[in-house]
mmCIF file of the C-alpha atoms, coordinates in Angstrom:
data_MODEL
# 
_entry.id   MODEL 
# 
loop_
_atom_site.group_PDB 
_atom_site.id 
_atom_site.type_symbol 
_atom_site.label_atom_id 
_atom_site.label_alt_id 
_atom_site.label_comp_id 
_atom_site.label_asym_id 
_atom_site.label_entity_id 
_atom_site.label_seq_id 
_atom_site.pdbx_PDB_ins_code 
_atom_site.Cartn_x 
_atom_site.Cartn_y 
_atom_site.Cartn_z 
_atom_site.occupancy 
_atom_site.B_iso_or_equiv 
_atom_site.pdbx_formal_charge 
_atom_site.auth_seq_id 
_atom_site.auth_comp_id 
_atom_site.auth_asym_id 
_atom_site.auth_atom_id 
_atom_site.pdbx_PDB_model_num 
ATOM 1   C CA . UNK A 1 1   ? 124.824 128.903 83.702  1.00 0.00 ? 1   UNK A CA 1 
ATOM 2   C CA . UNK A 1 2   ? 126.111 128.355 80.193  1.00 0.00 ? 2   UNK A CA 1 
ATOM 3   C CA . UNK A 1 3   ? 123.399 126.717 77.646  1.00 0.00 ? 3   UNK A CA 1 
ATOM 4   C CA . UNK A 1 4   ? 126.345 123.943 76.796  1.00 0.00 ? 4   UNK A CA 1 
ATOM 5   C CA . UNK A 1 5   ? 126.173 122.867 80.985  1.00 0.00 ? 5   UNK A CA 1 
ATOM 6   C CA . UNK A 1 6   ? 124.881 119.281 81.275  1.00 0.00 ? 6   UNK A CA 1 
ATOM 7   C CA . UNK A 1 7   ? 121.908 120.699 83.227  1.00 0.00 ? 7   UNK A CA 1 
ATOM 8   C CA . UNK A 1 8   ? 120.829 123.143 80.395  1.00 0.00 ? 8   UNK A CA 1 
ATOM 9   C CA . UNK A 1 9   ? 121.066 120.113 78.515  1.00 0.00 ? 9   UNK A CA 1 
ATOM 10  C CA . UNK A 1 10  ? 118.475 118.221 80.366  1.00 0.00 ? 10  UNK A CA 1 
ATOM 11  C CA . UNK A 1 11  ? 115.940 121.522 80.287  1.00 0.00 ? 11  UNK A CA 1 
ATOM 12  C CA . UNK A 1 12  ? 116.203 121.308 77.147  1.00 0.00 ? 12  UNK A CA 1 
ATOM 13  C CA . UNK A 1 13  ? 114.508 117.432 77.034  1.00 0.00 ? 13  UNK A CA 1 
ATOM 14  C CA . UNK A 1 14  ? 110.753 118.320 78.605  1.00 0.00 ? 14  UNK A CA 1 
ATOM 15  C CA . UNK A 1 15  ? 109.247 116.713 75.767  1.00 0.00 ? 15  UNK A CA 1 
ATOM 16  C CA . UNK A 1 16  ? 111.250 113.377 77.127  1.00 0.00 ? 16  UNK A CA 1 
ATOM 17  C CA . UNK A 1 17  ? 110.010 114.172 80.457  1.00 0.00 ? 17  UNK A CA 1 
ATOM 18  C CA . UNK A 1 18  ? 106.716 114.269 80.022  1.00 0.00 ? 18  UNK A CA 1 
ATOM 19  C CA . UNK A 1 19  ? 106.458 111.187 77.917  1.00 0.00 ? 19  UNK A CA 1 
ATOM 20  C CA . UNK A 1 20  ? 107.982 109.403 80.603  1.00 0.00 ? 20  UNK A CA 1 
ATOM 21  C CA . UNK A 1 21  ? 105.703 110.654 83.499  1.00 0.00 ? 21  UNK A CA 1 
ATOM 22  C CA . UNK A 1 22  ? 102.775 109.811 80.497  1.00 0.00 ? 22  UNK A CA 1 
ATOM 23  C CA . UNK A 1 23  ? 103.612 106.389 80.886  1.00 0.00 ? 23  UNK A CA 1 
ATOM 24  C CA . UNK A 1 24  ? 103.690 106.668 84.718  1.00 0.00 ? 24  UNK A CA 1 
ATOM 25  C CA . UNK A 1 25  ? 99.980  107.826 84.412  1.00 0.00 ? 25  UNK A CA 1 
ATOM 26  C CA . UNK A 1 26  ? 99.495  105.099 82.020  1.00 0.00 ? 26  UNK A CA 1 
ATOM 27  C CA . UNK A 1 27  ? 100.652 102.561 84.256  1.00 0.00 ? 27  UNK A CA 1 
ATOM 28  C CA . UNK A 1 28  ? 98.043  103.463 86.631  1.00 0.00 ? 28  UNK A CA 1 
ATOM 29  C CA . UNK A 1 29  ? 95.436  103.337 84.489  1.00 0.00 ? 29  UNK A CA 1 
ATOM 30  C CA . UNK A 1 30  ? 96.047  99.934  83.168  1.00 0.00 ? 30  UNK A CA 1 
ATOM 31  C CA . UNK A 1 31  ? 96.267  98.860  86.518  1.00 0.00 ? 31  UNK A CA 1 
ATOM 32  C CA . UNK A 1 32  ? 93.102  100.481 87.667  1.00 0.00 ? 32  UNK A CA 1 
ATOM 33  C CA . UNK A 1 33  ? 91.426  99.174  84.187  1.00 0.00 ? 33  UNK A CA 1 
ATOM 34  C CA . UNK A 1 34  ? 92.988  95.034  84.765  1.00 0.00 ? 34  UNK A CA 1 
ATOM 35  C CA . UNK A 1 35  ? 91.216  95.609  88.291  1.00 0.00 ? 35  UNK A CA 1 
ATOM 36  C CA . UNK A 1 36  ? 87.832  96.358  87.085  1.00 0.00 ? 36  UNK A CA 1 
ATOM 37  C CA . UNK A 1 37  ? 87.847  94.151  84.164  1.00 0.00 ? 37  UNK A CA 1 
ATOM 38  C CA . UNK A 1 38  ? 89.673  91.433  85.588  1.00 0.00 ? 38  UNK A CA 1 
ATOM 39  C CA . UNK A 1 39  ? 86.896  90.108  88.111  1.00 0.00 ? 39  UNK A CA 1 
ATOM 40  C CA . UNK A 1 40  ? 84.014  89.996  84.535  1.00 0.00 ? 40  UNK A CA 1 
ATOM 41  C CA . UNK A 1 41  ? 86.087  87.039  83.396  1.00 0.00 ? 41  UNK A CA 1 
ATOM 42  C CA . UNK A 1 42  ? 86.940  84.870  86.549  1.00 0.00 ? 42  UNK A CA 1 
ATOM 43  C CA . UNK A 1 43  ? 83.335  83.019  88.072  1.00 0.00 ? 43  UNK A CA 1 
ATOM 44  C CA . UNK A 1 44  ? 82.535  83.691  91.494  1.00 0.00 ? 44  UNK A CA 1 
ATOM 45  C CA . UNK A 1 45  ? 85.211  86.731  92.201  1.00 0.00 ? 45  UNK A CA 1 
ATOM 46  C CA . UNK A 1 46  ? 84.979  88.310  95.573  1.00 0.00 ? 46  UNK A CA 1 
ATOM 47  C CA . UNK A 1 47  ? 86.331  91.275  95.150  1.00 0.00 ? 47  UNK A CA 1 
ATOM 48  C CA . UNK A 1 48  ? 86.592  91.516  98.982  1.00 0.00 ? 48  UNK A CA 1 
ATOM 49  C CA . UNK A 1 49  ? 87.823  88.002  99.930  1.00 0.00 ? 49  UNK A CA 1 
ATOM 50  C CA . UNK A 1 50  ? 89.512  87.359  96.976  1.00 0.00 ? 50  UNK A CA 1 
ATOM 51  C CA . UNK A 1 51  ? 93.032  89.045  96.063  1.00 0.00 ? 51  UNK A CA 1 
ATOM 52  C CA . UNK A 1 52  ? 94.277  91.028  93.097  1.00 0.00 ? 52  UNK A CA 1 
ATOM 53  C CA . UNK A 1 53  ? 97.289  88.552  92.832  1.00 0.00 ? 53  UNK A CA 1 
ATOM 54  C CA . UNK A 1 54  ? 93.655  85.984  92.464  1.00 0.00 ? 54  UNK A CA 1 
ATOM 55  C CA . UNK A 1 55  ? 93.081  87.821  89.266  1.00 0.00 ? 55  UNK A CA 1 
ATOM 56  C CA . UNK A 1 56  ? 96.153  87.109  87.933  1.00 0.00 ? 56  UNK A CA 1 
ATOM 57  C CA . UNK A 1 57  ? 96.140  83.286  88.131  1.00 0.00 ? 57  UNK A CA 1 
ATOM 58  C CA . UNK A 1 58  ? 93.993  81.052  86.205  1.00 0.00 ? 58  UNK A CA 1 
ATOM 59  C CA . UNK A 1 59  ? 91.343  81.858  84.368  1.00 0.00 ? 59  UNK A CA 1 
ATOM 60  C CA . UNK A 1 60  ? 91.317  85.030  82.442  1.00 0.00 ? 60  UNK A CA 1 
ATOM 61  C CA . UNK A 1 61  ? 94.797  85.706  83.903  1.00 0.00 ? 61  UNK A CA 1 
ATOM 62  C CA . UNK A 1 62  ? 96.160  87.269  80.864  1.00 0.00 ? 62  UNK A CA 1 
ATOM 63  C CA . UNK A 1 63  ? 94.249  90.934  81.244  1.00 0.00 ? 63  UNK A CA 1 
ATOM 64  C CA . UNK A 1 64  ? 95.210  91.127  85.465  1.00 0.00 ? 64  UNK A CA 1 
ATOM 65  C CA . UNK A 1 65  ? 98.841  89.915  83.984  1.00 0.00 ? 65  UNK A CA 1 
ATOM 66  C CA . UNK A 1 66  ? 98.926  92.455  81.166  1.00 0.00 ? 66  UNK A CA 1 
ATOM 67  C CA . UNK A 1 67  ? 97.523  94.598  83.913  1.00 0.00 ? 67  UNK A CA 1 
ATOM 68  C CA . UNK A 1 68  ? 100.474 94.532  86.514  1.00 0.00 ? 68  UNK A CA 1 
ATOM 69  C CA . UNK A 1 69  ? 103.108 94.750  83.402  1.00 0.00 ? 69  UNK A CA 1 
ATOM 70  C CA . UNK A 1 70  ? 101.696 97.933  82.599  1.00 0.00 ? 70  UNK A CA 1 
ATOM 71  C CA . UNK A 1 71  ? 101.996 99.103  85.477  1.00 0.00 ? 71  UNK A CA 1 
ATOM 72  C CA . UNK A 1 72  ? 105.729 98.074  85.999  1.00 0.00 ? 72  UNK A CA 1 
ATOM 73  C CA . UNK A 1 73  ? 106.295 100.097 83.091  1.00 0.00 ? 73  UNK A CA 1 
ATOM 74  C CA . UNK A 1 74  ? 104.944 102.937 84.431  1.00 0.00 ? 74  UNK A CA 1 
ATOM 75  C CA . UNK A 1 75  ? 106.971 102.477 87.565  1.00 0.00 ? 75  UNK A CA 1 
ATOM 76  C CA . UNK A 1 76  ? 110.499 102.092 84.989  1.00 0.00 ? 76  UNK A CA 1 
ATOM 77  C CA . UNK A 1 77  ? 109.185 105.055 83.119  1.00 0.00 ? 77  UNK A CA 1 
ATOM 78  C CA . UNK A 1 78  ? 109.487 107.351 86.146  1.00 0.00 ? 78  UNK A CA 1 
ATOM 79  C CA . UNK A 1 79  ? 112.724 105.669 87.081  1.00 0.00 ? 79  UNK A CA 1 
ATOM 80  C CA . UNK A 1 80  ? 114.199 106.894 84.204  1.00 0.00 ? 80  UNK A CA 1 
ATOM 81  C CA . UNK A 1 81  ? 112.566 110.295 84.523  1.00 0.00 ? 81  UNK A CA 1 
ATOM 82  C CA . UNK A 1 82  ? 114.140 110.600 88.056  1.00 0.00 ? 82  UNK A CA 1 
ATOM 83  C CA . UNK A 1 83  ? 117.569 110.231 86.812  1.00 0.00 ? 83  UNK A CA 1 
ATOM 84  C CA . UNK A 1 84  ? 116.914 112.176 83.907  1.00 0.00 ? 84  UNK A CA 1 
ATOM 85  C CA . UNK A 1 85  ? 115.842 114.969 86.295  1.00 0.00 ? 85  UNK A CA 1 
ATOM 86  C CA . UNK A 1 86  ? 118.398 113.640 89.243  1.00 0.00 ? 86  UNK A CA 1 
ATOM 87  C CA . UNK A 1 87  ? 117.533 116.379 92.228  1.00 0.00 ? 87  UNK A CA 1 
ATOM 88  C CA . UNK A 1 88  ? 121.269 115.137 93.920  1.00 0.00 ? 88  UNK A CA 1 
ATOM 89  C CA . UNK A 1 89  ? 121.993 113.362 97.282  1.00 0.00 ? 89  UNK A CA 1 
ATOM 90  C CA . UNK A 1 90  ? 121.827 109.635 98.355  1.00 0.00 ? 90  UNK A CA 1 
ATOM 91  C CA . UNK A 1 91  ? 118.151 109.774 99.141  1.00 0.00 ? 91  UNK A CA 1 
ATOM 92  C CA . UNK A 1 92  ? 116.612 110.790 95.571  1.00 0.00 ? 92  UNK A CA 1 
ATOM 93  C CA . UNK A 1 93  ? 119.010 107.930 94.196  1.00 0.00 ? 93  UNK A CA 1 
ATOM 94  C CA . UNK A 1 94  ? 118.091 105.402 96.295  1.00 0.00 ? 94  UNK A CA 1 
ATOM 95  C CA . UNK A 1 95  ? 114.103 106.411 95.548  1.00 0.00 ? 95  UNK A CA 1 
ATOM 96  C CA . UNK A 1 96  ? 114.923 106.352 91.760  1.00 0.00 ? 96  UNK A CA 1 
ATOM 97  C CA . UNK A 1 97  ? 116.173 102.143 92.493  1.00 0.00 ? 97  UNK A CA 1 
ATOM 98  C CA . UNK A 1 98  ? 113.519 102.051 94.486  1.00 0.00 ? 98  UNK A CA 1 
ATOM 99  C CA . UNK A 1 99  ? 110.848 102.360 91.792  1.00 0.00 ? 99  UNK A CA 1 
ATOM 100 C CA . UNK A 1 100 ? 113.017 100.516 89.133  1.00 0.00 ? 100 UNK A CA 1 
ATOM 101 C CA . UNK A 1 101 ? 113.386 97.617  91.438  1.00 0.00 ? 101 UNK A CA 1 
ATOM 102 C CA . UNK A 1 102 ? 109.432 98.389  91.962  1.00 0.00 ? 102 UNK A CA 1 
ATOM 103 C CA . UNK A 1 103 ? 108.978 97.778  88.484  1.00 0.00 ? 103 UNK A CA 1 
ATOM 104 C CA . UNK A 1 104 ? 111.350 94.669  88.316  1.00 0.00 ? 104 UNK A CA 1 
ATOM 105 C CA . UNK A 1 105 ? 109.425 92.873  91.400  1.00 0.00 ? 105 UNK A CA 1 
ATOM 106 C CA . UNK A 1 106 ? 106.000 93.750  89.567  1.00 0.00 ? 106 UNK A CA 1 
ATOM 107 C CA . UNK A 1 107 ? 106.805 91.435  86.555  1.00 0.00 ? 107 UNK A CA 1 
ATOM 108 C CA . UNK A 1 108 ? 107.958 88.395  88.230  1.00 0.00 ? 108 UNK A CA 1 
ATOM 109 C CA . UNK A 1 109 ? 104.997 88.905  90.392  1.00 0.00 ? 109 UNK A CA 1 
ATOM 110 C CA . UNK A 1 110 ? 102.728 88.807  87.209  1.00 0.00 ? 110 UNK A CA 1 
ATOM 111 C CA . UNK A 1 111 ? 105.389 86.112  85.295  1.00 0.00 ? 111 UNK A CA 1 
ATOM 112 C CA . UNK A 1 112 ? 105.202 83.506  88.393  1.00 0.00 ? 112 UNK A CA 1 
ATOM 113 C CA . UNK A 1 113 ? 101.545 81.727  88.778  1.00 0.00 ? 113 UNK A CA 1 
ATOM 114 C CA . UNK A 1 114 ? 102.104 80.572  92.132  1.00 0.00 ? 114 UNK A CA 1 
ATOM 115 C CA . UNK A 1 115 ? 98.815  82.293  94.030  1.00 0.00 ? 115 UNK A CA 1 
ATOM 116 C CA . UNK A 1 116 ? 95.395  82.225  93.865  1.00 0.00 ? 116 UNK A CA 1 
ATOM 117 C CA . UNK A 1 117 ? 95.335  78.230  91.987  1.00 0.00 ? 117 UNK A CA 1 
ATOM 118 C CA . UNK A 1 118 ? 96.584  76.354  95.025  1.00 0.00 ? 118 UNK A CA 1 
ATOM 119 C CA . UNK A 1 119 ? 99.811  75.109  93.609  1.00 0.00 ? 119 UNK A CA 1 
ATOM 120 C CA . UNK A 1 120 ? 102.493 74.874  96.062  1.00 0.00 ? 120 UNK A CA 1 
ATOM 121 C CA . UNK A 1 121 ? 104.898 72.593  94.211  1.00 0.00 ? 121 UNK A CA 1 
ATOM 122 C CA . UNK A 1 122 ? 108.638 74.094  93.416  1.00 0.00 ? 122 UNK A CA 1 
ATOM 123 C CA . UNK A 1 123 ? 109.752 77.299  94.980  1.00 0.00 ? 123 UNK A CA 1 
ATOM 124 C CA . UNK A 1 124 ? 106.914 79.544  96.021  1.00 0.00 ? 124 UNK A CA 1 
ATOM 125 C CA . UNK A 1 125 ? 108.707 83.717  96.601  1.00 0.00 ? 125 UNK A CA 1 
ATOM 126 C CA . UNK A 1 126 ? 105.198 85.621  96.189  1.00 0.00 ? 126 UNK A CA 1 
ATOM 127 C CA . UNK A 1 127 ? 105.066 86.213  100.132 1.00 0.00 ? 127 UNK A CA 1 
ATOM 128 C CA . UNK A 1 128 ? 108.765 87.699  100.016 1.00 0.00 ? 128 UNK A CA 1 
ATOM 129 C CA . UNK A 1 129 ? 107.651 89.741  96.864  1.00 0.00 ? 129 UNK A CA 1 
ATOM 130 C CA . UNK A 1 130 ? 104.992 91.047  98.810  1.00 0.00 ? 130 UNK A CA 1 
ATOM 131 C CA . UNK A 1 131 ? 107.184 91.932  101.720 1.00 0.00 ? 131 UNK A CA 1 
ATOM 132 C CA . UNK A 1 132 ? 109.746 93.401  99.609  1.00 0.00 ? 132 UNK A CA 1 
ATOM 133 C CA . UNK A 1 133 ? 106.539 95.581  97.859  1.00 0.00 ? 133 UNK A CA 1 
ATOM 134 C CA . UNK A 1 134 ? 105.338 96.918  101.352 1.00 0.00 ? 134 UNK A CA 1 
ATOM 135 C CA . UNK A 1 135 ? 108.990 97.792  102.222 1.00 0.00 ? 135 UNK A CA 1 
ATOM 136 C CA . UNK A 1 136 ? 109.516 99.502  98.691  1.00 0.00 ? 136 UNK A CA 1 
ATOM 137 C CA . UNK A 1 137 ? 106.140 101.496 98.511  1.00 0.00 ? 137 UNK A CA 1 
ATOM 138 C CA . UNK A 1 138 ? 107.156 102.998 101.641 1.00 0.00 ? 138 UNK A CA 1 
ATOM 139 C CA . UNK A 1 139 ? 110.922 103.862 100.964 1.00 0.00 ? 139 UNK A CA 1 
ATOM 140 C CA . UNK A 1 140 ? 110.373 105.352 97.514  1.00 0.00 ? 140 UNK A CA 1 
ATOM 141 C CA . UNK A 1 141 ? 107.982 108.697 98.671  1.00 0.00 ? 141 UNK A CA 1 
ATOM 142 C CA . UNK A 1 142 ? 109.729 109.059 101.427 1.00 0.00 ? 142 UNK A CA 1 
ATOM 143 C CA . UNK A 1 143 ? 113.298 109.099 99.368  1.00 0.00 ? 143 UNK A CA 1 
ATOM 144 C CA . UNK A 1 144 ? 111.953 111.432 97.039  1.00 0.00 ? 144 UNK A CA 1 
ATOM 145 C CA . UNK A 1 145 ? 109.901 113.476 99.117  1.00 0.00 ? 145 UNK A CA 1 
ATOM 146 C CA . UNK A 1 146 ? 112.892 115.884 100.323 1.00 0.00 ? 146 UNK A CA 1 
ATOM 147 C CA . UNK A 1 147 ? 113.910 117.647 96.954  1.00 0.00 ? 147 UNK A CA 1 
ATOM 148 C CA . UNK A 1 148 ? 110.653 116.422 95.264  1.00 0.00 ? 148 UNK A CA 1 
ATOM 149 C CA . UNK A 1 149 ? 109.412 120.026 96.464  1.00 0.00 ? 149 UNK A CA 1 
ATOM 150 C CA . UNK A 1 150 ? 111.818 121.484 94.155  1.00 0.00 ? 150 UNK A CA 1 
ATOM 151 C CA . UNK A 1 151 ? 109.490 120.316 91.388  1.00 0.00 ? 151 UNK A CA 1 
ATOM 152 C CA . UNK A 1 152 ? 106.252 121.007 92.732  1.00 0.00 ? 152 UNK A CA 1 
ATOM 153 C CA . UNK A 1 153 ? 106.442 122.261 96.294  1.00 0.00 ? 153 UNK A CA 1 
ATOM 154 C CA . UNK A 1 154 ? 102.659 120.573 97.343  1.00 0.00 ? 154 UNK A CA 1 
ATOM 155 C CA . UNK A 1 155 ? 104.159 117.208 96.194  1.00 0.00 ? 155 UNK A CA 1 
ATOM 156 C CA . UNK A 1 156 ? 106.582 117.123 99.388  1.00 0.00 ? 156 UNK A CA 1 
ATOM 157 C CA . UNK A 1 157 ? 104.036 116.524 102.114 1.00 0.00 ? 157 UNK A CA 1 
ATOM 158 C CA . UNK A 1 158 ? 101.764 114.480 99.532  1.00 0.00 ? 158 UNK A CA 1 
ATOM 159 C CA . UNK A 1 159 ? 104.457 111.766 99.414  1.00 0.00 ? 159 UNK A CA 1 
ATOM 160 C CA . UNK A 1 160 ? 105.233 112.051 102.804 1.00 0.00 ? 160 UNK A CA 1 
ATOM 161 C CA . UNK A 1 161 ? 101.359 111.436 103.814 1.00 0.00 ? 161 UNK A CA 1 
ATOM 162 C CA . UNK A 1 162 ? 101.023 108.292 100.915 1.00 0.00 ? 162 UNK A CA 1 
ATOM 163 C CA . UNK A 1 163 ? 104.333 106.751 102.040 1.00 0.00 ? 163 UNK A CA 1 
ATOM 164 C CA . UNK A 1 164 ? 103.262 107.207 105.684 1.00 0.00 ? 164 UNK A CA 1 
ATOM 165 C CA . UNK A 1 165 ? 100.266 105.788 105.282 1.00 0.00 ? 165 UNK A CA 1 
ATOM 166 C CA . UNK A 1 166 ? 101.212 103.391 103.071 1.00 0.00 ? 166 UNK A CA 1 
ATOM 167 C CA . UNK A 1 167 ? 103.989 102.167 105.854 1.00 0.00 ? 167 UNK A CA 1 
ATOM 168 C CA . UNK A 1 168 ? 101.021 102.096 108.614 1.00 0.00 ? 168 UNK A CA 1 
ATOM 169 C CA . UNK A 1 169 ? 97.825  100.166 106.085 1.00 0.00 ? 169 UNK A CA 1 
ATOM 170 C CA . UNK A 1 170 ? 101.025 97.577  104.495 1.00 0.00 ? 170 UNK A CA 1 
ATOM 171 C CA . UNK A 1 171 ? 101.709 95.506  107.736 1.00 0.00 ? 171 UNK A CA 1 
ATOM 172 C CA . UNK A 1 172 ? 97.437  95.348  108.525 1.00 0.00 ? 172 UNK A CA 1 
ATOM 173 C CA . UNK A 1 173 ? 96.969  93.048  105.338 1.00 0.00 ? 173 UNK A CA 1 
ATOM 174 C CA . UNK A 1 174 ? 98.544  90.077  106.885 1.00 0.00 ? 174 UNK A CA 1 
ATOM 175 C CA . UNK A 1 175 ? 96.650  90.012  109.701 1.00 0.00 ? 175 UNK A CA 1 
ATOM 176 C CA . UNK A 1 176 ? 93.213  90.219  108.710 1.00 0.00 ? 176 UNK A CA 1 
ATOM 177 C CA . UNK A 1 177 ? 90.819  87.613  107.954 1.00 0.00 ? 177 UNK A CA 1 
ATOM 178 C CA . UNK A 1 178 ? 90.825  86.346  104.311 1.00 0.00 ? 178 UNK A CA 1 
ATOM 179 C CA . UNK A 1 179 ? 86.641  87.068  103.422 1.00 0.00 ? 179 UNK A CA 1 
ATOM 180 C CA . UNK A 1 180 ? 88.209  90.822  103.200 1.00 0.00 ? 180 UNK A CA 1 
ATOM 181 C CA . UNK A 1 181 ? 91.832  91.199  102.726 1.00 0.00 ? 181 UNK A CA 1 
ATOM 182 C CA . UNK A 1 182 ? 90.681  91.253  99.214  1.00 0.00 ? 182 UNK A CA 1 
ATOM 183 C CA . UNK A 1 183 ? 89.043  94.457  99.485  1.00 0.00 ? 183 UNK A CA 1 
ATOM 184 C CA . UNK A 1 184 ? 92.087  95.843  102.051 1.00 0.00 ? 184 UNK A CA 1 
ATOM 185 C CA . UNK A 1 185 ? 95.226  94.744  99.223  1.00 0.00 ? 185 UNK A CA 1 
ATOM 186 C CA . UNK A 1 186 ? 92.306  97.403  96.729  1.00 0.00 ? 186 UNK A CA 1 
ATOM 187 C CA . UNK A 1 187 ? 92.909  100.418 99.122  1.00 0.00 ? 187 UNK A CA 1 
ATOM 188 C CA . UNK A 1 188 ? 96.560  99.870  99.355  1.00 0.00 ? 188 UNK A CA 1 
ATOM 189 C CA . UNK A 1 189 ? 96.943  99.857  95.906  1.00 0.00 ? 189 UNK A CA 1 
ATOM 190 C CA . UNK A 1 190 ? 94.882  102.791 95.767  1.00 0.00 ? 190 UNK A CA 1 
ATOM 191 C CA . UNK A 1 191 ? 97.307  104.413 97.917  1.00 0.00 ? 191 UNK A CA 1 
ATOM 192 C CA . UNK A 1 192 ? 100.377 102.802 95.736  1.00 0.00 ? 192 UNK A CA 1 
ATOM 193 C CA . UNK A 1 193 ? 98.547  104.792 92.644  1.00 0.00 ? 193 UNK A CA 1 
ATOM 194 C CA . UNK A 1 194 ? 98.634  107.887 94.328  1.00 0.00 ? 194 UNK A CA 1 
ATOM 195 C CA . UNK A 1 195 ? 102.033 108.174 94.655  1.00 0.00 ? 195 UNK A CA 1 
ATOM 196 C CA . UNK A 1 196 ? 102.585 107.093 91.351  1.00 0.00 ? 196 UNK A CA 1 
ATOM 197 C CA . UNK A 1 197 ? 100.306 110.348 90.524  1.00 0.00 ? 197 UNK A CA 1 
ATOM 198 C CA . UNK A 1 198 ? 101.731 112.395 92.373  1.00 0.00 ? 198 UNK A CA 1 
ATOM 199 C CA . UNK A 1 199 ? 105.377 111.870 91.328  1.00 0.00 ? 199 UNK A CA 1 
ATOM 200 C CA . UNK A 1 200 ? 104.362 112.078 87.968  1.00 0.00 ? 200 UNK A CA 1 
ATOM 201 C CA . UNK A 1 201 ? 102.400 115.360 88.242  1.00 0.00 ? 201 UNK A CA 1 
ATOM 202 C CA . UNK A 1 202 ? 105.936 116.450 89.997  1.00 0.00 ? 202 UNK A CA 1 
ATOM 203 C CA . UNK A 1 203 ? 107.566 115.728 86.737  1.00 0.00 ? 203 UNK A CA 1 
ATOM 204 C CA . UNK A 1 204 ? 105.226 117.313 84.720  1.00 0.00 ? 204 UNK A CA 1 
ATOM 205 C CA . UNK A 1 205 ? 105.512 120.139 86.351  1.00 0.00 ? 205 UNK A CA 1 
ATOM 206 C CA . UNK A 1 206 ? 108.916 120.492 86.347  1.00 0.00 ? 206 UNK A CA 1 
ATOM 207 C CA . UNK A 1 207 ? 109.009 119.840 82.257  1.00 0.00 ? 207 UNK A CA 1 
ATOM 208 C CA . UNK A 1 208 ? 106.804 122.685 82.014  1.00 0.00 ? 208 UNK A CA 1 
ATOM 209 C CA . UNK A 1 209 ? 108.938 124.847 83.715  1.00 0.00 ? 209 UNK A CA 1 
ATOM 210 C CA . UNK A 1 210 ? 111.888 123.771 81.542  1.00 0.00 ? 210 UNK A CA 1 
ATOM 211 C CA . UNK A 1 211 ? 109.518 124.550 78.035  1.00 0.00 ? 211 UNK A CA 1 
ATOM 212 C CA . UNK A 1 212 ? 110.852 127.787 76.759  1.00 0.00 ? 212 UNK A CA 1 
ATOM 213 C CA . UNK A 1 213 ? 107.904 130.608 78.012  1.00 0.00 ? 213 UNK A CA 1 
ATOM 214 C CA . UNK A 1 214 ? 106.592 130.717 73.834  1.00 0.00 ? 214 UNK A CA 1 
ATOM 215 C CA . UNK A 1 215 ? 105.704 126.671 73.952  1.00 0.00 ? 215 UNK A CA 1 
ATOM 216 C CA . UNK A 1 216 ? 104.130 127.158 77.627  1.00 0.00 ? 216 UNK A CA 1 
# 
């Protein structure tokens, strides 16, 4: 292939890459961090009765808020890095929407108050951003998953077995009782994390393989 080919040109951006799948891992960890800190500033918090979107409304809203924004920009971050690194076929592209529209339905979730402080006055969408979250966190691994083993071969079955899982725990939350979906909507997002991980360990991966073999 010659070095002036448009994919030479993107082996020649790992840097890029793994500043993008950086702020994927970011993402995660100010989501992880909003979660832990969150409940220290809202009285009475049950972590397993009450909700993360719970955090995020009222009191002390601003860090759970600040939280979930972070995150979406992890989410965007790896968008971008899955075009940048576009594997081909319908099924990586739609993945790659997938996580920007992720990232989209993550801020208005965070922008619109409308859980957790019992106001039910204008238009209320959080349940259909919730459905359309359950619906996305199990498309996007298993979009990717196919040629994400061109990247990192283990990372295949790992978002097969997250989105899987993910597409089997989702539809659980609304039927359980509400002194522990609280503590349920924590392990999804756990699982929601670890795909984020594991895409972005895919990425790195595959901008280390692009470094030239005296910067590896």
């Amino acid at each position: 292939m010659s070095a002036h080919t448009p994919h030479a040109a993107l082996a020649r951006q790992p840097g890029f890459l793994a500043l993008l799948a950086w702020i994927g891992v970011i993402g995660v960890g100010a989501l992880l961090t909003g979660t832990v800190i969150g409940p220290l500033f809202v009285p009475a918090h049950d972590p397993m009765a009450d909700t993360i979107s719970d955090l995020a409304a009222g009191r002390g809203e601003i860090i759970m808020d600040v939280a979930l924004y972070g995150f979406a920009a992890g989410l965007f971050a790896l968008a971008l890095a899955c075009a940048h690194v576009h594997q081909g076929g319908l099924a990586w592209s739609a993945g790659t929407l997938c996580l920007a529209v992720l990232a989209a339905t993550i801020v208005v979730v965070g922008a619109r108050n409308e859980y957790g402080d019992g106001d039910a006055e204008g238009v209320v969408i959080h349940e259909y951003l919730v459905y359309g979250l359950g619906v996305l966190f199990t498309a996007m691994p298993l979009c990717l998953a196919p040629r994400a083993a061109r990247l990192l071969p283990w990372s295949r079955p790992a978002l097969i077995g997250t989105g899987l899982l993910w597409a089997v725990m989702s539809p659980v939350f609304f039927l359980l009782p509400t002194d522990v979906d609280g503590g349920y909507e924590r392990l999804l997002g756990g699982v929601a994390c670890a795909q984020v991980l594991i895409l972005a360990t895919a990425l790195f991966a595959h901008a280390r393989q692009a470094q030239p073999e005296h910067a590896r």
